[in-house]
N, C-alpha and C positions, 0 to 999 in steps of 0.2 A: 448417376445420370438423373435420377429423381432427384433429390438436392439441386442438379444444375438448373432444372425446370421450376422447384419453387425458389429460386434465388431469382430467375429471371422474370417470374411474375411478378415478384415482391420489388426487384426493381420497376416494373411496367406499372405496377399499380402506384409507388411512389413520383412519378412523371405525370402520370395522369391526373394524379391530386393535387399537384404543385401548381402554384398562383402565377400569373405573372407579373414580376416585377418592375420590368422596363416602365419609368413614366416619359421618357422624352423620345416620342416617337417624329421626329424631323427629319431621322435617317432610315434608309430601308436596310436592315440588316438582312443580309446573306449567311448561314453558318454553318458548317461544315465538321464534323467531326470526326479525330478519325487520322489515319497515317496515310500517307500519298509516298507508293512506293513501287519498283518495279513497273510493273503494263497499268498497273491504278495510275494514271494521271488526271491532272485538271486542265491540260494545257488546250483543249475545246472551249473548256468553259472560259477560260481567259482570252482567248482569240473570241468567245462571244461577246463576251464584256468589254473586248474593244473596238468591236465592230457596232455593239448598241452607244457606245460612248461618241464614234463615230456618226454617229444617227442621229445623235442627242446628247452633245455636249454637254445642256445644263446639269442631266442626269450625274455629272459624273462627283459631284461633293454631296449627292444625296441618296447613292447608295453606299454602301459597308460591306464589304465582305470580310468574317472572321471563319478561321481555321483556327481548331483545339487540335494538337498533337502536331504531326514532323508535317512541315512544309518548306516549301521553295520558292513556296511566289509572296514572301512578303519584301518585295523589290518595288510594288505597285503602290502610289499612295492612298489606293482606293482600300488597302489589305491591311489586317491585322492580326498578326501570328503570334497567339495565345502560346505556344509551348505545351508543353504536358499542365494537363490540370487536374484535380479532382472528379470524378463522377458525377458527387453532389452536382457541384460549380457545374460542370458540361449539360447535364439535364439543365439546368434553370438557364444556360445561356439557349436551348433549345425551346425551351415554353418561351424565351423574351423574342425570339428571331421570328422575321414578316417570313423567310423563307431558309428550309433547308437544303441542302447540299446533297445528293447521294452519286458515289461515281461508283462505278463498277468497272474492270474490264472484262476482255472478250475471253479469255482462259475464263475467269471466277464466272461467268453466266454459264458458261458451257460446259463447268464442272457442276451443274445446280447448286450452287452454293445462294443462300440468303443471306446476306448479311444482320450479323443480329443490332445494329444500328438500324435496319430501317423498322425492326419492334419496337423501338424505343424513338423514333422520329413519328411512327405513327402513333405512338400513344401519347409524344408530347401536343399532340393535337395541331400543332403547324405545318403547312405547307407543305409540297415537297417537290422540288427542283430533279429528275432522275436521268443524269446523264448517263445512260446503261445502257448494253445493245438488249435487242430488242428480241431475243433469244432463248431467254434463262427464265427458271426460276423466279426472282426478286421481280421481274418485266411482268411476269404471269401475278404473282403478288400485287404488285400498284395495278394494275388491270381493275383489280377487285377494289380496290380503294381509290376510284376516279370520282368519289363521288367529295374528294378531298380535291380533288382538282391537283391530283399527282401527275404534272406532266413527263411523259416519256420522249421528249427529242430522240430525231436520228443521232446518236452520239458525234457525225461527223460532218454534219452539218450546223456550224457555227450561226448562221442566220437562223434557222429554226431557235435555236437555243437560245440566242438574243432575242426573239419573237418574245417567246415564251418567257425570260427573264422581264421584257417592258411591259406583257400582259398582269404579269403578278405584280409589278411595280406599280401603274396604273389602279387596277383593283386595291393597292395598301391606299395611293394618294386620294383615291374616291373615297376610299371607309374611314381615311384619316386614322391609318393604323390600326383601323381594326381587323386586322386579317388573321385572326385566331380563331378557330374552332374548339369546339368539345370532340370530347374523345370518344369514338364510335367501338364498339366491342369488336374486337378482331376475331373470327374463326381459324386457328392454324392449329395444327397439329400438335404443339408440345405447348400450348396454351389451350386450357382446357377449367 
């Protein structure tokens, strides 16, 4: 167990120190990491995505959304489904991204589970998008990290989620893609 705690700092600490690369910020990336399987789905957030596209047509060749690992919604031309990839490569596509991805379901909240994706989306210092119920563990987590502007939608309400995806969108087109932050020191238990 000790080994697993300094493997995952040593990953958190290589995230946190890593640059971003992305120089052509025209597009709002979205990105997601991660298997989409069983009660995990995304299919809110894609009903939200076409409900703000709805909203605001123009939006829709200027944002991005990419998924690293098993997906099913690259049917969409707004989607880009990476496949399995490297660590390395998934960290640095998470320092390049204006906003992250986090879904959870309603079993994995109510079993406390945290995902150890969202240690390593907080310490990539971007965004974070949490389509999660509102129950668990990870929800009591970004609570404590609002100060990142980790939004919590109702996970079942589509219009909120699109609220919340044209508010981050907004905020990129105002800072002209600067919507990165520094890495704030997290207090959790097996980071230490």
């Amino acid at each position: 167990m000790q080994d697993e705690v300094q493997a995952k700092e040593s990953d958190l600490d290589r995230i946190k120190n890593q640059k971003r690369t992305r120089t052509k910020v025209s597009v709002f990336v979205i990105f997601y990491a991660g298997s989409i399987y069983g009660e995990r789905t995304a299919v809110q957030f894609f009903k939200a995505m076409r409900t703000l596209f709805k909203w605001h047509p123009e939006l829709r060749d200027k944002i991005k959304v990419v998924f690293a690992g098993t997906s099913q919604y690259q049917t969409e031309d707004y989607v880009e489904a990476l496949g399995w990839i490297s660590h390395k490569h998934c960290c640095q596509l998470m320092q390049d991204a204006d906003l992250l991805l986090l879904l959870q379901s309603a079993t994995e909240a109510e079993s406390g589970c945290i995902p150890g994706k969202l240690y390593e989306y907080a310490a990539s210092g971007t965004r974070i998008l949490a389509v999660i119920p509102n129950n668990g563990e990870a929800y009591e987590m970004l609570k404590k990290l609002a100060f990142w502007r980790c939004t919590t939608p109702e996970p079942r309400d589509t219009e909120e989620i699109a609220r919340c995806i044209l508010g981050f969108y907004l905020d990129w087109s105002h800072q002209n893609g600067g919507m990165f932050c520094e890495f704030k020191e997290l207090k959790v238990p097996w980071l230490r």
